[in-house]
C-alpha positions in Angstrom: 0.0 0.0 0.0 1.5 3.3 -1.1 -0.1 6.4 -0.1 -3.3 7.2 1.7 -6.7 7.4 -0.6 -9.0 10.1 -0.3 -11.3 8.0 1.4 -8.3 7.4 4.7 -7.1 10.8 4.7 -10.7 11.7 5.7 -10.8 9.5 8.4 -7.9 10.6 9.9 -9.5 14.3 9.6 -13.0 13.2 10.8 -11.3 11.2 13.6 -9.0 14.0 14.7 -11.8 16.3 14.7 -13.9 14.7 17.0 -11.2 14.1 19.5 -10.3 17.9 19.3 -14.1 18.4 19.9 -14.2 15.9 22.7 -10.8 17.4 24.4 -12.3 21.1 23.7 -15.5 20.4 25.7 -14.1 18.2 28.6 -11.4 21.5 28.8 -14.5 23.7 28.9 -16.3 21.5 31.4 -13.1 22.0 33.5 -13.4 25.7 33.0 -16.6 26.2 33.8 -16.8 24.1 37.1 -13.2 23.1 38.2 -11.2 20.1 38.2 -13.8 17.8 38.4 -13.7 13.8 37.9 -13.9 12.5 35.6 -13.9 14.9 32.9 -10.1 15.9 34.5 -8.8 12.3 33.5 -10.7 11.6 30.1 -9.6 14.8 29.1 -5.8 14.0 29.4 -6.9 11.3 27.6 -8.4 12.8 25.0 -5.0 14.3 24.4 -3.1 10.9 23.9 -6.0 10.2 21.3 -4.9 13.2 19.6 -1.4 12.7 19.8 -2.0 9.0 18.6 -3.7 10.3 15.7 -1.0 13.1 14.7 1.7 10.2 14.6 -0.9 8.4 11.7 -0.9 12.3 10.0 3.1 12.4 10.3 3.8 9.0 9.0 1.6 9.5 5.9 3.0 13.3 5.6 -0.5 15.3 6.1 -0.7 18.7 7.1 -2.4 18.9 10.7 -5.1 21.2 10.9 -5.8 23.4 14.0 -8.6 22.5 16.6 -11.5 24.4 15.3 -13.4 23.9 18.7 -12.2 26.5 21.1 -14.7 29.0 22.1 -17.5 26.6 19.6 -18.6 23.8 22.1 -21.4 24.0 24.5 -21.5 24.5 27.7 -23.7 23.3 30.5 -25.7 24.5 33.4 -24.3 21.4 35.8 -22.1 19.0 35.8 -25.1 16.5 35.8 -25.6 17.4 32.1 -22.1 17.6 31.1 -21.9 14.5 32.2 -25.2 13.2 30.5 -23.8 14.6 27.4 -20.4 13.3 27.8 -22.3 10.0 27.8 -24.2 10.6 24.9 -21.3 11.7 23.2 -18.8 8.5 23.9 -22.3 6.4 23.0 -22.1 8.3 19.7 -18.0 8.0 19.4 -19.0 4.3 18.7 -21.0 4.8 15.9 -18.6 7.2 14.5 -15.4 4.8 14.6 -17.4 1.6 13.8 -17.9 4.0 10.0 -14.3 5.2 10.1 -12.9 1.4 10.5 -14.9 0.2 7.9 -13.0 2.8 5.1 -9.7 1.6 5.9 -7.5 -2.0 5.5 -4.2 0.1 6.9 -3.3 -2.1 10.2 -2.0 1.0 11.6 -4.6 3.0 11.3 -7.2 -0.1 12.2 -5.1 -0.1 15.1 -5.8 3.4 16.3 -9.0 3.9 15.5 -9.9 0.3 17.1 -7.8 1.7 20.4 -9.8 5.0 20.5 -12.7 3.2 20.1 -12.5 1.2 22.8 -11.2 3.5 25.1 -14.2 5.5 24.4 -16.4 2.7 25.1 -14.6 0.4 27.7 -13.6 3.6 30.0 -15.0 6.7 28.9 -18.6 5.9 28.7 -18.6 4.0 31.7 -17.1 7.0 33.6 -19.4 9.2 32.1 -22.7 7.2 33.0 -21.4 7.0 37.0 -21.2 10.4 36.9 -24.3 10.8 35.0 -25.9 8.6 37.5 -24.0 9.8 41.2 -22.4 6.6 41.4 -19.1 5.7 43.0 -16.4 6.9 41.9 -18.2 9.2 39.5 -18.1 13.3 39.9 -16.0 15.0 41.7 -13.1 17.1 42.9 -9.6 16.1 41.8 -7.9 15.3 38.9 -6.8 12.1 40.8 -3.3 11.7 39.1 -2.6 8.6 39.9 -5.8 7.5 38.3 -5.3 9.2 34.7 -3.7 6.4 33.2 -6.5 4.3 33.2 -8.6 6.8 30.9 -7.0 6.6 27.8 
């Protein structure tokens, strides 16, 4: 396989875009209310999603476009509905790589997309639907450092 087709180069744009919109809300969430779990945690994991995804972009020699997202996502009245959002957006992350995986054969990019993936639904979602739902170990205060690793 030789160079990317249209096709993978916009999955590698649709896929970095929604992890720059993912990071740019959890980042707003955090502005908005403070360092609260466990938006703290996903959203340094959001970041290794992005960086994963600008290694694919400088391997195949693409030009990475800026995060359009600042100052563009919304913002909630509570943390209750960021987190029902954040929910609703990991539940919809799903759909959104299970159409990306299916427009590539690459093994490297299969690989990323099938890691984000199920980070998004193995670790973020769950997260996401505790808080949503008061549980243990859902919202709260801290970024809990010794706990970001697992987020990814």
């Amino acid at each position: 396989m030789d160079g990317l087709s249209e096709a993978e180069i916009r999955v590698l744009h649709e896929a970095l875009d929604d992890e720059y919109k993912a990071w740019t809300t959890y980042d707003q969430v955090i502005a908005d209310f403070g360092e609260v779990r466990p938006f703290s945690n996903i959203r340094e994991a959001e970041a290794r999603h992005i960086q994963a995804l600008l290694g694919l972009f400088a391997r195949y020699g693409l030009a990475v476009p800026d995060n359009p997202w600042p100052g563009k996502v919304e913002r909630y009245a509570s943390l209750q509905a960021a987190c029902e959002a954040g929910a609703a957006a990991e539940i919809a992350n799903a759909e959104l790589y299970d159409r990306l995986l299916g427009a590539t054969r690459r093994p490297d990019i299969l690989a990323v997309l099938r890691n984000l993936q199920a980070a998004s639904q193995q670790r973020h979602l769950l997260a996401f639907q505790r808080c949503a739902h008061g549980g243990a170990g859902g919202c709260g205060r801290g970024g809990g450092r010794g706990r970001g690793r697992q987020h990814s």
